[in-house]
MDAnalysis code that builds the backbone (N, CA, C; Angstrom):
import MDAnalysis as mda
import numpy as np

u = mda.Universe.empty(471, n_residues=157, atom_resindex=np.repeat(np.arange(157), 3), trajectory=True)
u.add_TopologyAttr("name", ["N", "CA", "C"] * 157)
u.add_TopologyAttr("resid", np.arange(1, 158))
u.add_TopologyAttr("resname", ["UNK", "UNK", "UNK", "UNK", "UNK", "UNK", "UNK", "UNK", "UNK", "UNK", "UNK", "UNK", "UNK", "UNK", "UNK", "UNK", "UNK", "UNK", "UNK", "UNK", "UNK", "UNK", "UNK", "UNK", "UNK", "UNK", "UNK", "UNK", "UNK", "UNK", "UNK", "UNK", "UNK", "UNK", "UNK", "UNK", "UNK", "UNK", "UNK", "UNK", "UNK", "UNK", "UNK", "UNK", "UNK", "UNK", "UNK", "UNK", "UNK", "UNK", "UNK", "UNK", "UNK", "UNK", "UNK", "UNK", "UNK", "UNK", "UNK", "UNK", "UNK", "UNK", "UNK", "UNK", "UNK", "UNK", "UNK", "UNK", "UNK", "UNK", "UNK", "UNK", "UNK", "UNK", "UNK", "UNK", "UNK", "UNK", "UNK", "UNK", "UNK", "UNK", "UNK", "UNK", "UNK", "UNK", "UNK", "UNK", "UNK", "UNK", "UNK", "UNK", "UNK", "UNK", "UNK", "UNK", "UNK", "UNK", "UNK", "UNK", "UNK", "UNK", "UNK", "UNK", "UNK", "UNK", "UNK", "UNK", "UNK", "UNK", "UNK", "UNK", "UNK", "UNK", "UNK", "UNK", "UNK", "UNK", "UNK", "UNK", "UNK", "UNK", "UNK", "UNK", "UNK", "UNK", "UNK", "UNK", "UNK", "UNK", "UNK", "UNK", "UNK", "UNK", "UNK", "UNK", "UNK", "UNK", "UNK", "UNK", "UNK", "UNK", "UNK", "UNK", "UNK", "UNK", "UNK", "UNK", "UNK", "UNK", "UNK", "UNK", "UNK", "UNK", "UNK", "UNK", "UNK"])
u.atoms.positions = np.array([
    [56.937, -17.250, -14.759],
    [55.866, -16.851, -15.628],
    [54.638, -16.497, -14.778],
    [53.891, -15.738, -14.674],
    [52.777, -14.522, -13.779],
    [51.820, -15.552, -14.713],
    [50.944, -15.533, -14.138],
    [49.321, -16.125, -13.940],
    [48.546, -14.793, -14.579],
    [47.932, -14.981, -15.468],
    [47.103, -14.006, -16.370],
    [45.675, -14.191, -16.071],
    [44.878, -13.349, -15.331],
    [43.223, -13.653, -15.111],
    [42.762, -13.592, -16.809],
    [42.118, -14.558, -17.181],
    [41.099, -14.337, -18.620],
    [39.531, -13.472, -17.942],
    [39.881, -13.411, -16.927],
    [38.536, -12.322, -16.730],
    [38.496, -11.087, -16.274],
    [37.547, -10.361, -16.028],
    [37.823, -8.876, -15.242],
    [36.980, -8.696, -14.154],
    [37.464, -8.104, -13.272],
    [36.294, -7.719, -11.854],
    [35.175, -7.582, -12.384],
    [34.745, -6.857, -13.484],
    [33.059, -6.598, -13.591],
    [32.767, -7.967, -13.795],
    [33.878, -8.838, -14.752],
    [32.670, -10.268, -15.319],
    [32.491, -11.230, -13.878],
    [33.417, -10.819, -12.741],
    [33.237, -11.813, -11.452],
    [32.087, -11.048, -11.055],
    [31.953, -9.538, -10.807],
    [30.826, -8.682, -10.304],
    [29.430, -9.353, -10.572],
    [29.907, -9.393, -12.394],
    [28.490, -9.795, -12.642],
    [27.541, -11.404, -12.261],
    [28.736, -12.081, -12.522],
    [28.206, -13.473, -12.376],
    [28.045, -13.850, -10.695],
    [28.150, -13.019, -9.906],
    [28.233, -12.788, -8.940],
    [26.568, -12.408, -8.298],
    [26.818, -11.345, -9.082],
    [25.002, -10.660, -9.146],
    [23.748, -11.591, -9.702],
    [24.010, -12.272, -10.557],
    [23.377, -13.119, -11.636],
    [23.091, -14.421, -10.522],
    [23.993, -15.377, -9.924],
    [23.517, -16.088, -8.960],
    [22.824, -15.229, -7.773],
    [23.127, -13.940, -7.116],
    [22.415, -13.600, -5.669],
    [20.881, -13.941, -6.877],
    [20.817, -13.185, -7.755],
    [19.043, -13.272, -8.219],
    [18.647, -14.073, -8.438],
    [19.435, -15.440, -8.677],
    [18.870, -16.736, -8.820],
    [18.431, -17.223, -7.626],
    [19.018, -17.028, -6.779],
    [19.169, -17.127, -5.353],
    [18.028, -16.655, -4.406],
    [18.011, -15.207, -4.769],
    [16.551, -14.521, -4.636],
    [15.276, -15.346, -5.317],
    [15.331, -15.638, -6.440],
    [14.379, -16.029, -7.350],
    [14.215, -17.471, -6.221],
    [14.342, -18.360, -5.755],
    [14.527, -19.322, -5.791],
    [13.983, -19.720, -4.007],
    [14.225, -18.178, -2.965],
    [13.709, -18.032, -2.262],
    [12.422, -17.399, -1.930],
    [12.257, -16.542, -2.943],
    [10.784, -16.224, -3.386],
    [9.672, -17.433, -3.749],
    [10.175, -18.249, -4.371],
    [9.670, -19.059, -4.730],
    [9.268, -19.904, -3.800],
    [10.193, -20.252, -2.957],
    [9.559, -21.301, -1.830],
    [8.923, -20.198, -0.469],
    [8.805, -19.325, -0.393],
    [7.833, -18.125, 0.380],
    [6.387, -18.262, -0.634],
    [6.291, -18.360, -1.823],
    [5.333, -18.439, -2.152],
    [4.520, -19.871, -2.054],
    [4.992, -20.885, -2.202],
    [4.701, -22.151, -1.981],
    [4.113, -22.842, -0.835],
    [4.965, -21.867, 0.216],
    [4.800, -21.807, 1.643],
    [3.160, -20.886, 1.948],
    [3.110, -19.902, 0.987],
    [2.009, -19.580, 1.646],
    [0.739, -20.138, 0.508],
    [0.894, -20.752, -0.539],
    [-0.322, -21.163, -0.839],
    [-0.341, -22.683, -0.100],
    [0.427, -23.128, 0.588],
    [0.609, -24.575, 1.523],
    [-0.306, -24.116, 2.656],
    [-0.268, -22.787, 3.579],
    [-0.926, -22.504, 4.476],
    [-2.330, -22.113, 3.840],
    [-2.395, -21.176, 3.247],
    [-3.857, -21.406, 2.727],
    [-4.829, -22.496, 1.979],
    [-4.416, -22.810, 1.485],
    [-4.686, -24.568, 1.221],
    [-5.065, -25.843, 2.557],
    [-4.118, -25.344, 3.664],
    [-4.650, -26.175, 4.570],
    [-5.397, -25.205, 5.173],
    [-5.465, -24.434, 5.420],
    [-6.480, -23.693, 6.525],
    [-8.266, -23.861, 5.535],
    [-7.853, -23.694, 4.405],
    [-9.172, -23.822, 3.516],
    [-9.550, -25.677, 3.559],
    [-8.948, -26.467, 3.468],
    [-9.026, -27.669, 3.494],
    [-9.903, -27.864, 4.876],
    [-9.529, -27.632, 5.989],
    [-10.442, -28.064, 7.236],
    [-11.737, -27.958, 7.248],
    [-12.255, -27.145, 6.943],
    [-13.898, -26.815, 7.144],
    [-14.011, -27.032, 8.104],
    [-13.865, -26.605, 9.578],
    [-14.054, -26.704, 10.749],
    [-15.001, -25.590, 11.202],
    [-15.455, -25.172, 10.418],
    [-16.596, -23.630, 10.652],
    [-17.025, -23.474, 9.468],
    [-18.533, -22.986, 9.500],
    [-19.556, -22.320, 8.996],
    [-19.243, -21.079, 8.410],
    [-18.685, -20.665, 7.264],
    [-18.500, -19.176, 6.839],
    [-19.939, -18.642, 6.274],
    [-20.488, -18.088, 6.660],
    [-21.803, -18.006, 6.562],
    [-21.697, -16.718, 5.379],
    [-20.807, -15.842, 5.521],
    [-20.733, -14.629, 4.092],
    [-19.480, -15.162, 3.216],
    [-18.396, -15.396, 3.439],
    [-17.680, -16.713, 2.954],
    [-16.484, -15.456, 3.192],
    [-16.621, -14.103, 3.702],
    [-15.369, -13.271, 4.383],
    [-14.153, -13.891, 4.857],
    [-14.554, -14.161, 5.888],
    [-13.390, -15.387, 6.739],
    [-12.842, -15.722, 5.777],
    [-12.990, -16.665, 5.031],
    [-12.543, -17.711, 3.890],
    [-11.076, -16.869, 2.958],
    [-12.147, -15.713, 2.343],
    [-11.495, -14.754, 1.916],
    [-10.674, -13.755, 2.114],
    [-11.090, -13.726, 3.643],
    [-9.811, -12.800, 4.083],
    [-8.827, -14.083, 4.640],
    [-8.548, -15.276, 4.058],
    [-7.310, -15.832, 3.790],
    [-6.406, -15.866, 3.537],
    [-5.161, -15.658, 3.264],
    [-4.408, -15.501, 1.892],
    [-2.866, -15.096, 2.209],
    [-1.686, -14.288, 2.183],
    [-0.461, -14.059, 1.996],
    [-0.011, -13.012, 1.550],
    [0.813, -12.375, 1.688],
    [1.916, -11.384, 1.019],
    [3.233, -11.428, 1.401],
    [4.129, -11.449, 0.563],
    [5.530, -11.389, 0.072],
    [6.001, -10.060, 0.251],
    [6.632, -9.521, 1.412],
    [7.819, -8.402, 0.998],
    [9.531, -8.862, 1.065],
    [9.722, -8.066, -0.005],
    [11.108, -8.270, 0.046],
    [11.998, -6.936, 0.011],
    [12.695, -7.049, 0.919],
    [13.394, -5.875, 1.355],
    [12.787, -4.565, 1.436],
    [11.656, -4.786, 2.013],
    [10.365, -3.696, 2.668],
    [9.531, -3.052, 1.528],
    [9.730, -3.920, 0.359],
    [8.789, -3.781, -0.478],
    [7.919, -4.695, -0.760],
    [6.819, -4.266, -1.568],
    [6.156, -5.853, -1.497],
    [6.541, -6.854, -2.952],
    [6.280, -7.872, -2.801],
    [6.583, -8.537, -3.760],
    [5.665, -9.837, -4.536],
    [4.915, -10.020, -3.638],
    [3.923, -10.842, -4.040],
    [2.628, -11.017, -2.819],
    [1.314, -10.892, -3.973],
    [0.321, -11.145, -2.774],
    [-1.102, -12.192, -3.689],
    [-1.391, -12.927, -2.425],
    [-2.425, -13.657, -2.924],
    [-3.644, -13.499, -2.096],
    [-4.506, -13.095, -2.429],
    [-6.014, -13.046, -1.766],
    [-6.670, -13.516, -2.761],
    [-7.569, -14.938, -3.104],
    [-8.164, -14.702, -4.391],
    [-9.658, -14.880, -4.376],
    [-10.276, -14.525, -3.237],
    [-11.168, -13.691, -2.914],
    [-12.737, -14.895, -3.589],
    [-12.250, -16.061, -3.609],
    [-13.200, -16.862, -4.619],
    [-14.225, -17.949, -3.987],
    [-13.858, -17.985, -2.443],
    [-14.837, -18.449, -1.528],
    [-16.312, -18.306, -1.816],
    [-17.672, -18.907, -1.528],
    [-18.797, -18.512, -1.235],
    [-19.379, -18.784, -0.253],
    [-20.359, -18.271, 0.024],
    [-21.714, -18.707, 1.344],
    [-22.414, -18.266, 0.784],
    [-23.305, -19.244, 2.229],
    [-24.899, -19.173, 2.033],
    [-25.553, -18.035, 1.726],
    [-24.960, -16.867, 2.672],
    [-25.497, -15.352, 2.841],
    [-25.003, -14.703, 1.560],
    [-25.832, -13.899, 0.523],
    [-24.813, -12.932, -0.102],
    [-24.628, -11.715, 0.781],
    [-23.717, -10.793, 0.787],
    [-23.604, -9.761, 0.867],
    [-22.323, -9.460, 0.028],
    [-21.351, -8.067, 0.517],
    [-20.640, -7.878, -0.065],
    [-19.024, -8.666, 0.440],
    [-18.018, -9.124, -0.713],
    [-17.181, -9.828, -0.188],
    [-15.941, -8.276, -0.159],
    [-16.104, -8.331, 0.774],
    [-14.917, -7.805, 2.065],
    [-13.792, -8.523, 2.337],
    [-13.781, -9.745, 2.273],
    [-12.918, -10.317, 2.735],
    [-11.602, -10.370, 2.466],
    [-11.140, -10.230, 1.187],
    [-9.705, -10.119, 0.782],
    [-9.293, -9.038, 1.222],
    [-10.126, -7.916, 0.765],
    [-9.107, -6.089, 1.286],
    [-8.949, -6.473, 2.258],
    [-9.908, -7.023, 3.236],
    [-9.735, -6.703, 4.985],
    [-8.155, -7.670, 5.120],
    [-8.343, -8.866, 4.833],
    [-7.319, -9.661, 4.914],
    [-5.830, -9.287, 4.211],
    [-5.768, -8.657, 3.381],
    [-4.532, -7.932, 2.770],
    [-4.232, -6.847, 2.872],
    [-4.781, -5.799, 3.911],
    [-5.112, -4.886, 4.373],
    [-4.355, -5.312, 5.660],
    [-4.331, -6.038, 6.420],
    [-4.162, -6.470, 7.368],
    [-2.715, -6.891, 7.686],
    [-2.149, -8.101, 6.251],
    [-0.894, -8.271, 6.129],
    [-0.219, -6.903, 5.625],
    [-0.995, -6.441, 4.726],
    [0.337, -4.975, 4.590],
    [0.750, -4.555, 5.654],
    [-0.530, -3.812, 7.029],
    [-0.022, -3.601, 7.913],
    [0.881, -4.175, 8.772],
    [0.889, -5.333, 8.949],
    [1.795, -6.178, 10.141],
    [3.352, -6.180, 9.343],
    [3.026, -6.047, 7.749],
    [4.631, -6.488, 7.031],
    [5.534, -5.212, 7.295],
    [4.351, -4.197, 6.916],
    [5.422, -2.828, 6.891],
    [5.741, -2.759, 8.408],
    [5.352, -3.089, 9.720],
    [5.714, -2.970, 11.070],
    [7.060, -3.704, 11.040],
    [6.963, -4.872, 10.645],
    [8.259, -5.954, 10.345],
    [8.790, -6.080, 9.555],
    [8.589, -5.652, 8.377],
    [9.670, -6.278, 7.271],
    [11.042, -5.604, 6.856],
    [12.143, -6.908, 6.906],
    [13.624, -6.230, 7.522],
    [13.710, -5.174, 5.887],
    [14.763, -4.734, 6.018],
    [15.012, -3.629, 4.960],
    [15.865, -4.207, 3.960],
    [16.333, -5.622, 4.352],
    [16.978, -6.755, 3.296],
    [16.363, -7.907, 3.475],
    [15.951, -8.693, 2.746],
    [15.629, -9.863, 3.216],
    [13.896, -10.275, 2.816],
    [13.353, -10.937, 3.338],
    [11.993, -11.616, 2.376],
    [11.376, -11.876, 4.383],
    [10.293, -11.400, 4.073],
    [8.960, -11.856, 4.958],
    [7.733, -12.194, 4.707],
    [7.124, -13.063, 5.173],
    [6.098, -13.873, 4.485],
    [5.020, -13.453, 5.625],
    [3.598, -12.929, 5.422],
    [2.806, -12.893, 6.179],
    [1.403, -13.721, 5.761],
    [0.815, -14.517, 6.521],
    [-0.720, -14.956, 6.048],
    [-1.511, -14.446, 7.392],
    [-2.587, -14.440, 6.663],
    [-3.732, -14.000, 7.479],
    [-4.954, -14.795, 7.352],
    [-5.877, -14.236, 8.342],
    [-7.113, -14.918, 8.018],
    [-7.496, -13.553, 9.182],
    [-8.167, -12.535, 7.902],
    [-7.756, -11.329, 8.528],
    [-9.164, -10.499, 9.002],
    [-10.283, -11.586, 9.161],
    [-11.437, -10.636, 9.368],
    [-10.987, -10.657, 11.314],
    [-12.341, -9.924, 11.902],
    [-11.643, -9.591, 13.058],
    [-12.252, -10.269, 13.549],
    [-12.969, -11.286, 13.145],
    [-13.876, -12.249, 14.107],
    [-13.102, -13.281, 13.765],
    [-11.854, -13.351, 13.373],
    [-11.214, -14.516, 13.036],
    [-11.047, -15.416, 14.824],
    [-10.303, -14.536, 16.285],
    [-9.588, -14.792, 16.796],
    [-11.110, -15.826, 17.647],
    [-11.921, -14.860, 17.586],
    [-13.084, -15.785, 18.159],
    [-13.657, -17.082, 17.771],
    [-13.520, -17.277, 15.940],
    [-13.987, -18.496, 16.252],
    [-12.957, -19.495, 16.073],
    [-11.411, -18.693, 16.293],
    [-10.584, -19.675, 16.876],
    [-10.944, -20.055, 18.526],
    [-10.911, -19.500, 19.049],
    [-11.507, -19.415, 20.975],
    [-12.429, -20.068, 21.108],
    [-13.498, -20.332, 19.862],
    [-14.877, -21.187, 20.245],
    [-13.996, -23.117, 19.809],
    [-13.018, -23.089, 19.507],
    [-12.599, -24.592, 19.438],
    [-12.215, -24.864, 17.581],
    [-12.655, -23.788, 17.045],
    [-12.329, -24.091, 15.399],
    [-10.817, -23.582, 14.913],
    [-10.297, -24.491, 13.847],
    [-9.291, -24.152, 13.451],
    [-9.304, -22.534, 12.156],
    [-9.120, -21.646, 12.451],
    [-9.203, -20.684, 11.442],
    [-7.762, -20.397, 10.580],
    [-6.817, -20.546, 11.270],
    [-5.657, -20.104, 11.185],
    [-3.977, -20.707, 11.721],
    [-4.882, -20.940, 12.836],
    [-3.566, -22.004, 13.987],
    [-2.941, -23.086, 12.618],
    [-3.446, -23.977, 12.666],
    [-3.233, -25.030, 11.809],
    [-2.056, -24.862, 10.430],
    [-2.479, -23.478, 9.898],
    [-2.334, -23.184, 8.480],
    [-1.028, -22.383, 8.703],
    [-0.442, -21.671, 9.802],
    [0.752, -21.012, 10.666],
    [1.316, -22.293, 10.626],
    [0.818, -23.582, 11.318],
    [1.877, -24.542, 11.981],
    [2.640, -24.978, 10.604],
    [1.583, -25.088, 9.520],
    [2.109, -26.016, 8.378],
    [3.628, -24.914, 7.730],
    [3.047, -23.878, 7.505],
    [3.629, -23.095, 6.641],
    [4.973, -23.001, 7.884],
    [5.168, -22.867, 8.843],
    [6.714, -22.835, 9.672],
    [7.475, -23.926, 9.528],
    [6.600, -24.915, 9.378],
    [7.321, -26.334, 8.980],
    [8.151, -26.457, 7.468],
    [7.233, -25.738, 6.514],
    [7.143, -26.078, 5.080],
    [8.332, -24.946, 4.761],
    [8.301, -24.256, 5.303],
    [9.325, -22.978, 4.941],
    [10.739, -23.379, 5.775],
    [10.639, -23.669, 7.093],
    [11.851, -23.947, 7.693],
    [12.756, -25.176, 6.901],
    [11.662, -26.333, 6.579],
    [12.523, -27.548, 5.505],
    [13.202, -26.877, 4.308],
    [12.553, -26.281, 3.215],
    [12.737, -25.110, 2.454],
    [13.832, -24.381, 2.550],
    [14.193, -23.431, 3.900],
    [15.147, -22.897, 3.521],
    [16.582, -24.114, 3.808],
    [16.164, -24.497, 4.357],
    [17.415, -25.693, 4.580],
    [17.944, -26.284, 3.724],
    [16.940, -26.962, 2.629],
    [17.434, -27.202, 1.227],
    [17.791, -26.242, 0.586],
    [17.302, -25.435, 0.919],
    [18.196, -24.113, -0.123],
    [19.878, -24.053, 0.197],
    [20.059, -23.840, 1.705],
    [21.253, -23.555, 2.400],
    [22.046, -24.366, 2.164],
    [21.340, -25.885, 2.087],
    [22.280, -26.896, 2.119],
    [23.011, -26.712, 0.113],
    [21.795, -26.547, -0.785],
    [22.142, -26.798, -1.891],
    [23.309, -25.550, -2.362],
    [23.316, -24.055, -1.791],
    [23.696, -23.105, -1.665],
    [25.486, -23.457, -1.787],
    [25.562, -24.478, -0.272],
    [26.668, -24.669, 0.250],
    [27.373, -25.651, -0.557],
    [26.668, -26.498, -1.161],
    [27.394, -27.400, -1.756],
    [28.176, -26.898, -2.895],
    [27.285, -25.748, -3.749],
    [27.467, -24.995, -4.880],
    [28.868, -24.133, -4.786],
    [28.853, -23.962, -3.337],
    [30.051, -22.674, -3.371],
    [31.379, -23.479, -3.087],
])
């Protein structure tokens, strides 16, 4: 007696497709987590004077996925002492677009943060944390991350 599939290639196709997007969904998710974790700590230090509150604002993240973009956060809501005009997010997301579209694979998810004014690197050099700090967390927070994913991935299959 022959073994009868109750299903058809499209319904394996589909349920097939239906987990990669969960899958996707689920790695998006911890890329995003990851980068409000780095901005959160880099904003947490106060180790410098933002005197137009730019710096501050050109803080923030973007999400491409498979060389498109997919998510971005600048939320531009910092203040200082000085008014002028806040610059700070375009410059800072301005900044990650550029570096993502240089890098971002043509499958796959890349996460960029910035702290994107151009006086950032200096008053890292004068001894303040601008950015260093908020990189270290987010490589940590994302590398644990995908591991639980991989691991939970593997168990599933």
């Amino acid at each position: 007696m022959p073994i009868v599939p109750q299903f058809t290639t499209f319904q394996i196709k589909e349920y097939m497709l239906k987990n990669i997007e969960r899958y996707e969904a689920t790695i998006l998710d911890a890329f995003k987590r990851t980068g409000e974790k780095a901005v959160a700590y880099m904003r947490s230090l106060n180790t410098f004077k933002d005197q137009t509150a730019n710096l501050r604002n050109s803080e923030g993240y973007i999400i491409y996925k498979d060389g498109e973009l997919a998510f971005e956060s600048y939320p531009n809501d910092a203040s200082g002492p000085k008014e002028g005009p806040k610059v700070g997010a375009s410059i800072g997301k301005g900044l990650a677009i550029e570096v993502a579209q240089q890098f971002a694979p043509r499958k796959g998810f890349i996460i960029v943060v910035t702290a994107g004014m151009e006086y950032a690197l200096y008053v890292e050099a004068k001894g303040y944390d601008v950015i260093t700090g908020g990189a270290r967390e987010a490589a940590r927070f994302i590398k644990d991350r995908m591991f639980k994913i991989h691991k939970k991935i593997s168990r599933a299959a």
